[in-house]
C-alpha positions in Angstrom: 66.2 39.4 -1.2 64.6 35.9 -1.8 61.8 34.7 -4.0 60.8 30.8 -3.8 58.2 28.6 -4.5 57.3 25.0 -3.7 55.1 22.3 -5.1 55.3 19.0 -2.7 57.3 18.5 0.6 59.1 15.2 0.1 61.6 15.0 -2.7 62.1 12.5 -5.3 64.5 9.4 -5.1 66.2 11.1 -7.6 66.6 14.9 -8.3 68.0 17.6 -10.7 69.1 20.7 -10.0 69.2 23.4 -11.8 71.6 26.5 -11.8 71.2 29.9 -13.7 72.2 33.4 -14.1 69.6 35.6 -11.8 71.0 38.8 -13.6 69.4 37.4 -16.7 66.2 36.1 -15.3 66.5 33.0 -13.8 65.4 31.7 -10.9 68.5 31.1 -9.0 69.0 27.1 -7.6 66.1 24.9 -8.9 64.8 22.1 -7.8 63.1 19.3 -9.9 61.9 16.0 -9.5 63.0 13.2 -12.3 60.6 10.8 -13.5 62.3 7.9 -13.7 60.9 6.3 -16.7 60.8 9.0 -19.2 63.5 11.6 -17.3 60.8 14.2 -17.8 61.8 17.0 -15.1 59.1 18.6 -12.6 59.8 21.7 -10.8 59.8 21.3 -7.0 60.9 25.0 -5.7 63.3 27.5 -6.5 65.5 30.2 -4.2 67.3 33.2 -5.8 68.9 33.8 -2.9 72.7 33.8 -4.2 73.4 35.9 -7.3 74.0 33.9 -10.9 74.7 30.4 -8.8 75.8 29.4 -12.7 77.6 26.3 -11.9 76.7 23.7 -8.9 78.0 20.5 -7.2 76.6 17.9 -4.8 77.8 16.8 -1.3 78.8 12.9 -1.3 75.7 12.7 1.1 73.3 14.9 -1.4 72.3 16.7 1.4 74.2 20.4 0.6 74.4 21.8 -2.7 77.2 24.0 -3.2 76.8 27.1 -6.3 79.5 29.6 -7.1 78.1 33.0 -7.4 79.5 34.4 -11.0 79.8 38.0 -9.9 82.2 40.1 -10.3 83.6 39.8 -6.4 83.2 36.0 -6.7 81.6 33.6 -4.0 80.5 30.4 -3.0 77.8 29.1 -1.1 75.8 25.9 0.3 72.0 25.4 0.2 70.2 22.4 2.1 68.5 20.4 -0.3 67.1 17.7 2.4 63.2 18.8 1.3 62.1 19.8 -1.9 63.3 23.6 -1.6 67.0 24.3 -1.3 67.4 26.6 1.6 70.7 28.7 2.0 73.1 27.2 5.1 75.1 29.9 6.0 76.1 33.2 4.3 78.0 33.4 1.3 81.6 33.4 1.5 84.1 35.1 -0.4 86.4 33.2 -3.0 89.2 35.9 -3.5 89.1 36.1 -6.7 86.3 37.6 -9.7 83.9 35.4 -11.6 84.0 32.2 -10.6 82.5 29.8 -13.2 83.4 25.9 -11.5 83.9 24.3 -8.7 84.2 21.1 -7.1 85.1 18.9 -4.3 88.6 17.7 -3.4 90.0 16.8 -0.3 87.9 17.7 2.5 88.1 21.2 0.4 85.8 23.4 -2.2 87.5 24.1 -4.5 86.5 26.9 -7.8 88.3 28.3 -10.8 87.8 32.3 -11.1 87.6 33.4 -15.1 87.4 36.6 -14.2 90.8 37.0 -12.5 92.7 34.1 -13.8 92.9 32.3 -10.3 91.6 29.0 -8.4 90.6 29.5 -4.9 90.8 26.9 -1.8 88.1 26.7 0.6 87.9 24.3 3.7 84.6 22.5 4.9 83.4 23.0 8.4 82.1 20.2 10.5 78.7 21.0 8.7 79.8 20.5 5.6 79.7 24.7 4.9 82.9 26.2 3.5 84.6 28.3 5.7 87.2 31.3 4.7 89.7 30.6 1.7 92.7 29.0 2.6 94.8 29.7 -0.6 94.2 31.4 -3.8 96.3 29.9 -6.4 97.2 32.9 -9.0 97.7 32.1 -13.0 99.7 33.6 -15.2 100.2 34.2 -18.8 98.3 34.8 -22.2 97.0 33.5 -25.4 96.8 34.9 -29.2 93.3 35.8 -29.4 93.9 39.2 -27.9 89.8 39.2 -27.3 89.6 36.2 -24.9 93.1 35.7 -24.5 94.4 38.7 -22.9 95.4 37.5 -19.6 94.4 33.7 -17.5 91.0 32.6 -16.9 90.9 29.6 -15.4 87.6 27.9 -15.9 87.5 24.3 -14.6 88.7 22.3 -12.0 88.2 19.4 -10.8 90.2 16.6 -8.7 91.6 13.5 -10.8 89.9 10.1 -10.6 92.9 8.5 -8.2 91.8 11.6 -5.5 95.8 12.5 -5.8 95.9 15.6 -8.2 93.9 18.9 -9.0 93.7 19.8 -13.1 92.6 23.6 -13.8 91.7 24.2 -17.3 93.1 28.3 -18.3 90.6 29.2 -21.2 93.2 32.5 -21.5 96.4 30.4 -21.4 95.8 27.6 -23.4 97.0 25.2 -21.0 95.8 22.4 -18.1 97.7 22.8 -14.5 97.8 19.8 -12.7 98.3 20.6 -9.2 98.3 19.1 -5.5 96.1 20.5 -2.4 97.4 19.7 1.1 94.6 18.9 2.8 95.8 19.7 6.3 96.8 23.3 5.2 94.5 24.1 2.5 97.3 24.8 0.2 97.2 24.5 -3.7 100.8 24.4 -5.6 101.5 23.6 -9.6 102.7 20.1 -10.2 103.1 20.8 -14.1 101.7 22.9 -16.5 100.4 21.4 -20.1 100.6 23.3 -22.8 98.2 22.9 -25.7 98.0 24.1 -28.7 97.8 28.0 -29.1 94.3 29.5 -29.3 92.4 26.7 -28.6 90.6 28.2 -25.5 90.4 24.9 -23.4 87.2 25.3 -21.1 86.4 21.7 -19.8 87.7 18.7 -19.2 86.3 15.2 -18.6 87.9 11.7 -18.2 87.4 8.5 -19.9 85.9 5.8 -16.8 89.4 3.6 -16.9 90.8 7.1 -15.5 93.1 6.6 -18.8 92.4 9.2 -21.1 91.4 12.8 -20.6 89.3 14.8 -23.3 89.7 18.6 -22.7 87.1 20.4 -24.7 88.4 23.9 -26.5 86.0 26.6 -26.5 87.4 28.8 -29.6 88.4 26.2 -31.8 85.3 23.8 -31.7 87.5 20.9 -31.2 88.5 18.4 -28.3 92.0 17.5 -27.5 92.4 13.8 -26.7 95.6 13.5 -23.7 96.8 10.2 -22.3 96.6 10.6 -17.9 99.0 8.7 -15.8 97.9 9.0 -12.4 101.0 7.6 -10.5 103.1 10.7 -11.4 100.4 13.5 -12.3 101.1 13.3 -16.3 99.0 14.7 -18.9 100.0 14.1 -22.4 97.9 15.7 -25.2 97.7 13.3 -28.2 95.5 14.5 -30.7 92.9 16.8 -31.6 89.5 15.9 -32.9 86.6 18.2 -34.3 83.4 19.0 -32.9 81.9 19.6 -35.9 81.7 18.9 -39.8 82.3 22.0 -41.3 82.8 25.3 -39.6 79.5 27.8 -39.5 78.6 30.2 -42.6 77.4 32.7 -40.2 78.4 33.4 -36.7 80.9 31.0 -34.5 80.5 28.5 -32.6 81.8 28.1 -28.6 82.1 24.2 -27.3 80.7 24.3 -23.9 80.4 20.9 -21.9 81.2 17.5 -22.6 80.3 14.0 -20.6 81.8 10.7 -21.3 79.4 7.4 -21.9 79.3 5.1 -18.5 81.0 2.4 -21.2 83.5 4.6 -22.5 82.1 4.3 -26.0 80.9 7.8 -26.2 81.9 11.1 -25.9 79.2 14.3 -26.5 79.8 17.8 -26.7 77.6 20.8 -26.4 78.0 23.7 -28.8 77.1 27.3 -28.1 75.7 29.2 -31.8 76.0 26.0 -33.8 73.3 25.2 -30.8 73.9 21.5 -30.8 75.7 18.0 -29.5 78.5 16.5 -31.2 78.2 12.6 -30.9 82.2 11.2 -30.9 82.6 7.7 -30.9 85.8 6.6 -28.6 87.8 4.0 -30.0 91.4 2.0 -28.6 89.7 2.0 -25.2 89.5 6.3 -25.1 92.6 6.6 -27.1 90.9 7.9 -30.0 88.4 10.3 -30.7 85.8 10.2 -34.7 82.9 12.9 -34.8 80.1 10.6 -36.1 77.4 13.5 -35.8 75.6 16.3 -34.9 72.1 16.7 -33.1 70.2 19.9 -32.2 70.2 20.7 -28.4 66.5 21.7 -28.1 66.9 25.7 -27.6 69.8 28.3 -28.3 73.1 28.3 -26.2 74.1 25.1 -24.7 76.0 26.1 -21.7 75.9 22.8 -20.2 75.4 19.2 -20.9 74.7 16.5 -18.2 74.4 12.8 -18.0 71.7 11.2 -15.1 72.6 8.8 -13.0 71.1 5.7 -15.3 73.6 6.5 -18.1 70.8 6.9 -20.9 69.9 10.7 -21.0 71.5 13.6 -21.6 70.3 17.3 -20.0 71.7 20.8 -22.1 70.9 23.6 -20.1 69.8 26.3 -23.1 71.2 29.4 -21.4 69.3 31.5 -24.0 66.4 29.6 -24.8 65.5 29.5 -21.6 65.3 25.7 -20.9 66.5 22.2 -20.0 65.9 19.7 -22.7 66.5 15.9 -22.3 67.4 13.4 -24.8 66.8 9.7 -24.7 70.7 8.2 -25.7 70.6 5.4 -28.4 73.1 2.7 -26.8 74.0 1.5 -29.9 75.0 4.7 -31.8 75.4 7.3 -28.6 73.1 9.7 -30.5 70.7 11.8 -28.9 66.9 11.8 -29.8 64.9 14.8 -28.1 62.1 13.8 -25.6 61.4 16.6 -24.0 62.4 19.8 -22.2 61.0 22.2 -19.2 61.4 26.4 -18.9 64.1 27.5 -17.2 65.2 30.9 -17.4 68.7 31.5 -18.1 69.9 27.9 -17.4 73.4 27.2 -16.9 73.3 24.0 -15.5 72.5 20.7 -14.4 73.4 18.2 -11.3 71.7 15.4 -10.5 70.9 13.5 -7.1 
């Protein structure tokens, strides 16, 4: 069953939209408006239509919005986002696999990454832009030491290179990055090369510097980021160093990295931090070859699940899972650190695309 609301027909030159975990009270996909000279965020309508729609990703036209639904039989769908309130296009379909928590386009193809059963699923577009049946699901295997988290693959990111020619999918359970190609005329994903990193780290995320040079995957148990060198031409990922998120470790509790985002320059790389509830501020250095923590901010609320840049380059969203918000920060340019100027309720937040 669906619950929406709207405030306002005709949407905003720019847009943010929201995604959250229904099963925890959110509202589904949100829709707000951005003012453009403070970033301040105004809710425009909401649909709950899909279950948890936790992670989200725009069409090159911005005119479908496509969620996973984090569920235990794992989905996908597309929502019109033409007028201020998304509206579902089409049913959801199937992914194949449990829990997806990404996904992204490559290829003509949606592609998602399914934590919950160590997999990455292939789905082709229709005509319309809606995904049709899964093509392939691409099965991981293997392990990690942390018998809690580590038990088996989970495969939480993917996303396609900046050259268009590869497919990385960061394994939270098997510590590694598997760079892969899809075939777009059959729909097919196949391992180029798996990347090892170093055991227990948890990788969740990855992000790439703007040169397309340097890749910073973001480790989810340790609360560090692993700096690797990328070679497009033949699909090479080369981990370097490691850098930490944060100064000392917590007196009480952990801490889980979540998200991180690269400055438009290159000069910057922030992280979001789940428990330690803030944003690591990294200065990149030898054109993205290096990574130096320079500081930590808080993120506004309690459980950072996601972190966003808008378009402009000069705020930063965290979607506060916990706290229930988004809060936005105004970026120095000079320093890359964060300065809260304000933040909206959203339920369960999870987060943030912008359009």
């Amino acid at each position: 069953m669906s619950s929406s609301t709207a405030s306002g027909s005709e949407p905003q030159e720019t847009r943010a939209f929201v995604g959250s975990f229904t099963s925890a009270g959110g509202r589904g996909v949100l829709t707000a408006a951005v003012d453009p000279k403070t970033g301040a965020l105004t809710p425009l309508g909401a649909t709950d239509a899909v279950a948890d729609p936790s992670y989200l990703a725009l069409s090159a036209d911005r005119r479908l919005l496509y969620a996973v639904s984090e569920t235990g039989q794992g989905a996908v769908a597309a929502f019109d986002v033409t007028d201020a309130l998304p509206r579902p296009a089409g049913e959801p379909v199937p992914v194949g696999g449990g829990s997806p928590t990404h996904l992204a386009l490559a290829a003509g193809h949606l592609v998602a990454a399914n934590y919950g059963s160590g997999s990455v699923s292939v789905l082709p577009l229709r005509a319309d832009g809606t995904p049709g049946p899964a093509s392939c699901v691409l099965s991981h295997r293997g392990g990690g030491p942390d018998q809690d988290r580590q038990e088996g693959p989970h495969a939480h990111q993917v996303l396609p290179d900046p050259s268009g020619r590869w497919v990385l999918s960061v394994d939270l359970g098997t510590d590694s990055v598997r760079v892969c190609v899809l075939t777009p005329d059959t729909g097919t994903l196949v391992v180029h090369a798996e990347v090892a990193l170093r055991p227990g780290t948890g990788p969740r995320h990855l992000v790439f510097h703007p040169t397309g040079a340097y890749a910073y995957v973001v480790n989810e148990l340790t609360t560090t980021v692993t700096v690797c060198r990328w070679e497009a031409a033949t699909g090479t990922l080369t981990p370097l160093s490691e850098a930490p998120l944060l100064p000392e470790e917590p007196t009480e509790g952990r801490s889980y990295a979540s998200e991180g985002v690269v400055a438009h320059d290159g000069r910057f790389l922030w992280v979001a931090n789940r428990g330690h509830d803030s944003i690591s501020v990294l200065e990149l250095t030898a054109g993205g070859e290096r990574a130096a923590l320079r500081t930590t901010v808080p993120c506004g609320g309690h459980w950072p699940r996601d972190l966003a840049l808008d378009p402009t380059g000069t705020r930063l969203y965290a979607a506060n899972e916990r706290s229930g918000d988004v809060t936005w920060f105004d970026v120095d340019p000079r320093t890359g650190v964060p300065r809260r100027a304000g933040s909206v309720a959203a339920p369960a937040a999870s987060c943030v695309v912008f359009g």
